[in-house]
C-alpha positions as CSV (number, residue, x, y, z in Angstrom):
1,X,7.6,6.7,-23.9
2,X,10.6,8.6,-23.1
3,X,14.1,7.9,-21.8
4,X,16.0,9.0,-19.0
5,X,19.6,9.0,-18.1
6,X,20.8,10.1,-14.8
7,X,24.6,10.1,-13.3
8,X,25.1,9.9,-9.6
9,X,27.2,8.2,-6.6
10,X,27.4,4.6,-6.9
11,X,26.0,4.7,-3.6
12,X,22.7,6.6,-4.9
13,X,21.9,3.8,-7.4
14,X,19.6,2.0,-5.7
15,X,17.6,5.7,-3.7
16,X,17.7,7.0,-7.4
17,X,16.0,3.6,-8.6
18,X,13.2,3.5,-6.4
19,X,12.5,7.3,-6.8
20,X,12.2,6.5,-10.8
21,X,10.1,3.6,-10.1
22,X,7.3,5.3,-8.1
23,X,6.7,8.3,-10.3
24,X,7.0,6.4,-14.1
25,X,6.0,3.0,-15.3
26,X,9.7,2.3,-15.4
27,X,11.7,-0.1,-17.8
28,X,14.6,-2.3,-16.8
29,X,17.5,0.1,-15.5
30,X,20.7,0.1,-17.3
31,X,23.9,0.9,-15.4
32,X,27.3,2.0,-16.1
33,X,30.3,3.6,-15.3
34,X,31.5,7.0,-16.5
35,X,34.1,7.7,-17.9
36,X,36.2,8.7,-14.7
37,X,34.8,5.4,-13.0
38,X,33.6,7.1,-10.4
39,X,29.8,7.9,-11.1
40,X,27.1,5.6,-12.8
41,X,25.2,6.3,-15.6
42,X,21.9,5.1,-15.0
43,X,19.3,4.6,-18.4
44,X,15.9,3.8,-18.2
45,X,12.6,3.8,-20.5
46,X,9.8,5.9,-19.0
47,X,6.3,5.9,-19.3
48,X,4.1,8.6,-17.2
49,X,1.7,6.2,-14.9
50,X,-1.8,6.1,-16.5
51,X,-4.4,8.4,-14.2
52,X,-5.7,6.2,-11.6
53,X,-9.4,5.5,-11.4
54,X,-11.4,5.5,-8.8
55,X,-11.1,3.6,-5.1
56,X,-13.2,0.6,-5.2
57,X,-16.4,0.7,-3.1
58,X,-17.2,-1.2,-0.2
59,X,-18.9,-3.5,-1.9
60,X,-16.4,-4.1,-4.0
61,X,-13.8,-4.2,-1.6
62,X,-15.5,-6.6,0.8
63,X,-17.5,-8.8,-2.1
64,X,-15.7,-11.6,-0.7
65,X,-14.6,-10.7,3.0
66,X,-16.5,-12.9,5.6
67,X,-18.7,-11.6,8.2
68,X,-17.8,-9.3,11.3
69,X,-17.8,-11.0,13.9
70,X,-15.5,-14.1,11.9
71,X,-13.2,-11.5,11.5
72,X,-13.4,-9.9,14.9
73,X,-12.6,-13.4,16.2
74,X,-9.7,-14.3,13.6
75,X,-8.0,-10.8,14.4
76,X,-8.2,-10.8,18.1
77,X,-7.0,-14.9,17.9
78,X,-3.7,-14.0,15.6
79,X,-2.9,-11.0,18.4
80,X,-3.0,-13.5,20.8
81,X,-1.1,-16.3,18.9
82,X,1.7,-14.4,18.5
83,X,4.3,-14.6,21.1
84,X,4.8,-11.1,23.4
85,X,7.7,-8.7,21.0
86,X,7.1,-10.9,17.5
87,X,6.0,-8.6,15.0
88,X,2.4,-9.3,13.1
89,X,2.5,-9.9,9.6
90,X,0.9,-7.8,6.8
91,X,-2.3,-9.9,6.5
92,X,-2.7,-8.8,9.7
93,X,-2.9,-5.4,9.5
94,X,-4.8,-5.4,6.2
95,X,-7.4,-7.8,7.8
96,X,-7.7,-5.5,10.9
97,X,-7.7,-2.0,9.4
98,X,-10.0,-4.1,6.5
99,X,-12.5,-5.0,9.7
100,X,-12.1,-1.3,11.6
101,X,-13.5,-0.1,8.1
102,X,-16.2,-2.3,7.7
103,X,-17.7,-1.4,11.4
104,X,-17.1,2.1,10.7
105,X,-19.2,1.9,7.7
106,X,-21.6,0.4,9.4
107,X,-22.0,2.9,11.9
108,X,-22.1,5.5,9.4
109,X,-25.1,3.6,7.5
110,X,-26.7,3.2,11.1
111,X,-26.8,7.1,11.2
112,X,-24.4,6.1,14.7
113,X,-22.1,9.1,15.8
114,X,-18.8,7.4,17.3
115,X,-15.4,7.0,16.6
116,X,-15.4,4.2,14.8
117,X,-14.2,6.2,11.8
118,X,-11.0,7.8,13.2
119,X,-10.0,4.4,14.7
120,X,-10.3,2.9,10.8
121,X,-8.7,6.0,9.3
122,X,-5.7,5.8,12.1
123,X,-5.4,1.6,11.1
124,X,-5.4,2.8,7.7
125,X,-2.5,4.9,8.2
126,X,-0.7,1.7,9.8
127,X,-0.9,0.0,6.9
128,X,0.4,2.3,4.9
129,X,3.0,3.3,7.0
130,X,3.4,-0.8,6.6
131,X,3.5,-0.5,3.2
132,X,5.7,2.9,2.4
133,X,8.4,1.2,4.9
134,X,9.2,-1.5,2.9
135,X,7.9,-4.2,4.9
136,X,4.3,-5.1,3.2
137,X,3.8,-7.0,-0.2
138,X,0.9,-4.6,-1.6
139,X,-0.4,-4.4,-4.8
140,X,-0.5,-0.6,-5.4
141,X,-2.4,-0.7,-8.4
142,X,-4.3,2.0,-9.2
143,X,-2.4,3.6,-5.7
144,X,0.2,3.0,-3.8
145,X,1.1,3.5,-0.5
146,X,3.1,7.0,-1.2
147,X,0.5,8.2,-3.6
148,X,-1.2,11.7,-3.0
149,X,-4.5,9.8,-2.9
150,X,-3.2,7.8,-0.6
151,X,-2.8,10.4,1.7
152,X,-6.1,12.0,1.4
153,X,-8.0,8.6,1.8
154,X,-6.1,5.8,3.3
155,X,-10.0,3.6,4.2
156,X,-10.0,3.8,0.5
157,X,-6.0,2.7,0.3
158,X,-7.5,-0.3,2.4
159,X,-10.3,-1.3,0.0
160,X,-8.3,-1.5,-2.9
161,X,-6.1,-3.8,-1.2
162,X,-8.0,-5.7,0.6
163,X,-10.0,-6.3,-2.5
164,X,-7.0,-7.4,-4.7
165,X,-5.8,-9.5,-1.4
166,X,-9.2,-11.1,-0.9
167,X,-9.4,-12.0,-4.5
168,X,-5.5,-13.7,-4.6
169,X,-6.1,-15.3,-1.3
């Protein structure tokens, strides 16, 4: 455990924060003036974030999802629910890029060349792009969404959280 004190804008506090929080296990932040008033000190207790482990596998990861075709038909009947220009929740993009997976898997299994396996790597990526922006609810844990690992795998980005999402739902 260490601690860290940083000064900056009052306008960084928040930027500064979040940059804390996504490379150290990070403690409650403590803020105050300087002296001159116009900087904060910001104190916080650090930890380095344990080495992640592995992605989970596919069986792991879809333990608990239902079959294809369910999913094919709940996926394609949300799109369709939603009225034209409303945005499509998280669920939904972890569900999709969850199915795109699965059927690319499948095809790999089936010794199938296609391109089933771009289309689930590039709905991988939409998730995480999801994710990074601000506007998903994942749960990170051992990765998340700006990770290195993340990067270099985001199927496996989409097993992890479909996993911890199919086991909370």
């Amino acid at each position: 455990m260490f601690e860290i004190r940083v000064i900056c804008d009052p306008t960084d506090t928040d930027r500064v924060t979040t940059a804390l929080n996504g490379a150290f296990a990070t403690g409650t932040v403590r803020q105050y003036p300087t002296r001159d008033g116009e900087r904060q000190r910001l104190y916080v207790t650090a930890e380095h974030r344990p080495e992640p482990g592995p992605w989970p596998t596919p069986e792991e990861a879809y333990a608990l999802a239902p079959n294809i075709i369910r999913e094919i038909g709940w996926t394609a009947q949300t799109a369709a629910d939603k009225p034209f220009g409303m945005d499509l929740d998280r669920e939904y993009w972890l569900r999709k890029a969850a199915l795109l997976d699965r059927i690319a898997l499948r095809e790999e299994e089936d010794g199938v060349t296609g391109d089933a396996a771009g289309v689930a790597t590039e709905a991988a990526r939409r998730l995480v792009a999801y994710d990074r922006d601000g506007e998903g609810d994942y749960h990170g844990a051992p990765y998340w969404p700006e990770h290195p690992a993340t990067d270099a795998d985001p199927r496996g980005y989409i097993r992890q959280e479909y996993a911890h999402w199919a086991r909370h739902h």
